[in-house]
PyMOL commands that place a pseudoatom at each C-alpha (Angstrom):
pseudoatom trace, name=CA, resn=UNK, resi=1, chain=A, elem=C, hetatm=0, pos=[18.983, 53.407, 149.647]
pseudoatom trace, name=CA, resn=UNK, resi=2, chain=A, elem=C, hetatm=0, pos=[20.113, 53.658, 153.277]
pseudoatom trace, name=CA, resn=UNK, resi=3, chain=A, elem=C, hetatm=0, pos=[23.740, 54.305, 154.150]
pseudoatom trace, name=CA, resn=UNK, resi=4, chain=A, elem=C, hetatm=0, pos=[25.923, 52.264, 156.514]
pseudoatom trace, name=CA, resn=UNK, resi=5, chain=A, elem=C, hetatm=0, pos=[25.586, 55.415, 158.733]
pseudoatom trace, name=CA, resn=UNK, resi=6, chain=A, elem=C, hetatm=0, pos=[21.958, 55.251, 158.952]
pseudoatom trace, name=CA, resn=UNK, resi=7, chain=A, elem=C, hetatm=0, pos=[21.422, 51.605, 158.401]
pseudoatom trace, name=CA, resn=UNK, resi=8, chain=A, elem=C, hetatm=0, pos=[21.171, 49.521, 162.103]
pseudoatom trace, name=CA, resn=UNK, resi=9, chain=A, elem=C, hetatm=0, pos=[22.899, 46.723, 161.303]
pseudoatom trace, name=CA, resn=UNK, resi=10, chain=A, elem=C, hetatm=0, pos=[21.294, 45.304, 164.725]
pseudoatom trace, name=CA, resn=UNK, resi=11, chain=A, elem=C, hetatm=0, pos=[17.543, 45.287, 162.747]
pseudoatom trace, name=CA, resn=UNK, resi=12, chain=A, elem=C, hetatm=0, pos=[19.003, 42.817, 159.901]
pseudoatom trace, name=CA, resn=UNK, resi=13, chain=A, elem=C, hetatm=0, pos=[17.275, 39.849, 160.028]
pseudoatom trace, name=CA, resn=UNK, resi=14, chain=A, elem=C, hetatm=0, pos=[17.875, 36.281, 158.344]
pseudoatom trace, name=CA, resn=UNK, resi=15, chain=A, elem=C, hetatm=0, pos=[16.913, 36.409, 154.712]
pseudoatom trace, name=CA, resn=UNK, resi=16, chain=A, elem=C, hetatm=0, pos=[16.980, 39.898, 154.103]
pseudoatom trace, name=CA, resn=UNK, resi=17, chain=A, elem=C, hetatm=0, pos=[19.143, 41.138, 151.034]
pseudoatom trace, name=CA, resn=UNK, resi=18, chain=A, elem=C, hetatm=0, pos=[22.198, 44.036, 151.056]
pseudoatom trace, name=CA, resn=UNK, resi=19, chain=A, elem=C, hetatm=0, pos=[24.041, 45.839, 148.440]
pseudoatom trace, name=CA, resn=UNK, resi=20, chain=A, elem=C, hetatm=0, pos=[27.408, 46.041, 148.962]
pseudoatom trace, name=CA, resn=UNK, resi=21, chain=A, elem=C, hetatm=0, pos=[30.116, 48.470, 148.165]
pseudoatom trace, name=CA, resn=UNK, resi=22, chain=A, elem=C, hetatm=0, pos=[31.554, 46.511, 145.271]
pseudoatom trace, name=CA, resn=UNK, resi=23, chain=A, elem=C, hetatm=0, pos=[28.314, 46.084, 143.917]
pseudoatom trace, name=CA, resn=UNK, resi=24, chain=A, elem=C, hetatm=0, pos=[27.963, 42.501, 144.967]
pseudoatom trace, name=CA, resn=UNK, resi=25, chain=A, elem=C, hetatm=0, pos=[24.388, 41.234, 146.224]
pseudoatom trace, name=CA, resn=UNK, resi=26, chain=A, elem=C, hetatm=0, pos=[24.011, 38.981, 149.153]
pseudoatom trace, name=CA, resn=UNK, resi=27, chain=A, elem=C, hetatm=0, pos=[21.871, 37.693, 151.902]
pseudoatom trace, name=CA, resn=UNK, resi=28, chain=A, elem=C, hetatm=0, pos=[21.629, 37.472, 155.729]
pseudoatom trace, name=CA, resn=UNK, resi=29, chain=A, elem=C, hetatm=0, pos=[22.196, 34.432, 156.902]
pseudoatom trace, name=CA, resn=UNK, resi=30, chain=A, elem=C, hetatm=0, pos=[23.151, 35.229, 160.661]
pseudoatom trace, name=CA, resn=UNK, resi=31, chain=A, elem=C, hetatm=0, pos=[23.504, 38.345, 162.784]
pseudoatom trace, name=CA, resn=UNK, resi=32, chain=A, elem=C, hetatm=0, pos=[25.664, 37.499, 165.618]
pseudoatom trace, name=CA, resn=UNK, resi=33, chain=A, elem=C, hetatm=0, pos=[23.693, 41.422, 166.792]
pseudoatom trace, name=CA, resn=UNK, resi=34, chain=A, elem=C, hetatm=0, pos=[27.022, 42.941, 167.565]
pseudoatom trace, name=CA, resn=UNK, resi=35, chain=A, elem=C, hetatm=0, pos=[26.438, 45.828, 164.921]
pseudoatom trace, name=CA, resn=UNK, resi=36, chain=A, elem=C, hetatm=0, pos=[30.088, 45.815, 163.219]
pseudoatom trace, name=CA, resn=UNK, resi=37, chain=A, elem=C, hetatm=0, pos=[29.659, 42.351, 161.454]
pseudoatom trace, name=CA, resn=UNK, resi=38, chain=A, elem=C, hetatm=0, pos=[26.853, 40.357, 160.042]
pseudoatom trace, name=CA, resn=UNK, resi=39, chain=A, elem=C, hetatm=0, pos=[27.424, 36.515, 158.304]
pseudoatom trace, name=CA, resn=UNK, resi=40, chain=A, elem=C, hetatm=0, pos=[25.945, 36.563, 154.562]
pseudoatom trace, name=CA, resn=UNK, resi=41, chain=A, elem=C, hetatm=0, pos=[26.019, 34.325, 151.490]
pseudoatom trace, name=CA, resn=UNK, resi=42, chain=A, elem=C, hetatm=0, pos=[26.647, 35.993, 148.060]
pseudoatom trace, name=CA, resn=UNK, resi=43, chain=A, elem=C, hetatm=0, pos=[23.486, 36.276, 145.484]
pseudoatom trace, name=CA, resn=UNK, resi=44, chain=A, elem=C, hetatm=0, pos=[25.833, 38.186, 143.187]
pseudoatom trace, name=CA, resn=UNK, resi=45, chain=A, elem=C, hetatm=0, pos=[29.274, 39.892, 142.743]
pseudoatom trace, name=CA, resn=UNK, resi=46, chain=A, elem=C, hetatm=0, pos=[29.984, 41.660, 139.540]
pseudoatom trace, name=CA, resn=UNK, resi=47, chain=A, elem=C, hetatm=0, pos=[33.823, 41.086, 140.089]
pseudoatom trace, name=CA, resn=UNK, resi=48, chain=A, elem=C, hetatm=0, pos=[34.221, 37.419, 141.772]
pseudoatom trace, name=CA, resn=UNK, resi=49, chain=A, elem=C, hetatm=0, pos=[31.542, 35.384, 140.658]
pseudoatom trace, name=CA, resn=UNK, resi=50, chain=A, elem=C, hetatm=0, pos=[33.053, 32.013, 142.146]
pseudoatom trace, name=CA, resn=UNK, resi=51, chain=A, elem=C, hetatm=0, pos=[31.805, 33.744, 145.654]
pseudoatom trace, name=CA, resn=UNK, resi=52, chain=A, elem=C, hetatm=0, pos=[28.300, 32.970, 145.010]
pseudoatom trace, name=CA, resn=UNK, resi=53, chain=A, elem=C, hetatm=0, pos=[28.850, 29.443, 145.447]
pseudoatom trace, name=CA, resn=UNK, resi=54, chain=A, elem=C, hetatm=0, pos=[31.100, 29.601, 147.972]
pseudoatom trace, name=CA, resn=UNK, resi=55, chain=A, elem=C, hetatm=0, pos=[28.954, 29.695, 151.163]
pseudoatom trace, name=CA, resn=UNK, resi=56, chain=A, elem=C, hetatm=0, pos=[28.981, 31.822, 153.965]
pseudoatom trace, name=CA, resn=UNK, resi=57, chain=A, elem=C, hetatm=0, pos=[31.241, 35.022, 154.482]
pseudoatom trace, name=CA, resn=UNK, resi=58, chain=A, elem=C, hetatm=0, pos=[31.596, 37.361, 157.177]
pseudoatom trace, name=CA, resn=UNK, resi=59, chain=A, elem=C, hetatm=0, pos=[30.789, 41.153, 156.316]
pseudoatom trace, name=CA, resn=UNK, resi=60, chain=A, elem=C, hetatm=0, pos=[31.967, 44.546, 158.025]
pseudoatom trace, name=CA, resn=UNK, resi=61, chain=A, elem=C, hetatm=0, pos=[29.575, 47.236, 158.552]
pseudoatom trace, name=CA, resn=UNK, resi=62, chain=A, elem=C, hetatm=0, pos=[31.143, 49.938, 156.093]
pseudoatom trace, name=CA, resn=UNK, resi=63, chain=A, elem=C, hetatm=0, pos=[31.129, 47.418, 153.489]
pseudoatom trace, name=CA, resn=UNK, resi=64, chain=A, elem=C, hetatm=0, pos=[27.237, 47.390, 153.749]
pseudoatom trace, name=CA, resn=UNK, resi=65, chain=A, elem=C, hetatm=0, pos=[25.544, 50.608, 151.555]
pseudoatom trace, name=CA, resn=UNK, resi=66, chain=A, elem=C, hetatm=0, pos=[21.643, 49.397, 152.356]
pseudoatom trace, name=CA, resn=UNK, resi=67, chain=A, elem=C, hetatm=0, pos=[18.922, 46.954, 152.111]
pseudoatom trace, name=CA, resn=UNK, resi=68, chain=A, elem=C, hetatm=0, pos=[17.809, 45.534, 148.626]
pseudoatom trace, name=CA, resn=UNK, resi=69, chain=A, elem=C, hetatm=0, pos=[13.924, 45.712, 148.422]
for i in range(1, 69): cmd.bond("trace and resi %d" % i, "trace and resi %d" % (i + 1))
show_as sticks, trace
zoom trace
C-alpha cells in the first residue's frame, strides 16, 4: 500500500479506488489535477455509512493512504 507521501495524487484517474485514513473506501470521480484534493464518492465507511449514498465529496491529500487494487 502506497503512502500519501509517495502516492501522486496527479496519476489518479476516474474510477480508480482509495483507502482512506478512517478506513472508508471510495472512488475517483474527478481530479481537478491540482495534487492537494481529488472529488470521490464513498464505496464504504466503517463509521458513517449514510456517506455512501450521499454522492460526491471532496478529499485532502493526507486523508488518502493508497490505491485499492
Amino acid at each position: 500500500m502506497s503512502d500519501n507521501k509517495t502516492l501522486n495524487l496527479m496519476e489518479l484517474a476516474p474510477g480508480m479506488r482509495v483507502s482512506l485514513a478512517d478506513g472508508a473506501t471510495a472512488e475517483v470521480v474527478e481530479n481537478p489535477q491540482d495534487g492537494s484534493w481529488i472529488i470521490c464518492r464513498y464505496l464504504s465507511h466503517p463509521t458513517m455509512p449514510q456517506l455512501v449514498a450521499s454522492g460526491e465529496h471532496p478529499i485532502f491529500a493526507t486523508d488518502i493512504e493508497g490505491i485499492v487494487q
